[in-house]
C-alpha positions, 0 to 999 in steps of 0.5 A, spaced: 190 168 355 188 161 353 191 155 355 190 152 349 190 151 341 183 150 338 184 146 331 178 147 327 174 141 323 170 141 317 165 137 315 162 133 320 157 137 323 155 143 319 151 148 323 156 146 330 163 144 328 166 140 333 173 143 335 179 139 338 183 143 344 191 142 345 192 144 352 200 146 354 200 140 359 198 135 352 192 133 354 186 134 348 179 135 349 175 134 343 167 139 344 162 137 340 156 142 340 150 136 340 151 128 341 149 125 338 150 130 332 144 133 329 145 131 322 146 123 325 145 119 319 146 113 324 139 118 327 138 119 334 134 113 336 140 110 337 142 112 343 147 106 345 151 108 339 153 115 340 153 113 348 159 109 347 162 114 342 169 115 345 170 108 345 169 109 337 174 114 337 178 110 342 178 103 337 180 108 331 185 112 335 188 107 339 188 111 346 184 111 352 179 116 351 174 118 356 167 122 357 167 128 361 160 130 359 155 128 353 159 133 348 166 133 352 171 127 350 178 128 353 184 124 352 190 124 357 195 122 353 195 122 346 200 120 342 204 124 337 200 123 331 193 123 335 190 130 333 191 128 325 187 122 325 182 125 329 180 131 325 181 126 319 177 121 323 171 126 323 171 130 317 171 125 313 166 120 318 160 121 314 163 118 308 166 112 312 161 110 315 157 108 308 
C-alpha cells in the first residue's frame, strides 16, 4: 500500500511528465524524470539555471524547497494551497516563461 497520493501534470514534459506525491504526513515531493527537461527551450546548456530550480519554484510558491536528488524536489511543509500552484505552475511553465 502507498503512502502517498500522486497527482499527475500535463504539459510540462511530454515523454516524462513530472509528478506531485502527497505523503500522509503532508509533506510533497515533486519527481521529474530528467532535470533539466528534455524538452528545455531554456536548452541544457544552462546548467545554473535548472541547478537552482527549487529556488525557482520556492520564489513562485513561497515555501522552503529543498533538493534531494537532480530530478527529487521536497517541500517539508507546504501550505494549503501549495499542490494547485504547483501543478498550474508546471503545466502552463512553458508558456510563462515566453
Amino acid at each position: 500500500m502507498k503512502n502517498y497520493r500522486k497527482i499527475e501534470i500535463i504539459g510540462f514534459e511530454e515523454s516524462s511528465e513530472p509528478e506531485i506525491r502527497i505523503y500522509k504526513d503532508g509533506h510533497i515531493k515533486l519527481i521529474f524524470s530528467y532535470m533539466p527537461p528534455l524538452n528545455s527551450e531554456i536548452g541544457v546548456d544552462n546548467f545554473e539555471y535548472w541547478e537552482s530550480f527549487e529556488n525557482v519554484l520556492s520564489e513562485h510558491l513561497d515555501v522552503l524547497i529543498t533538493r534531494d536528488d537532480d530530478e527529487i524536489f521536497i517541500i517539508k511543509h507546504p501550505e494549503e494551497d501549495t499542490v494547485e500552484k504547483l501543478k498550474i505552475f508546471l503545466e502552463n511553465y512553458w508558456i510563462e516563461i515566453h
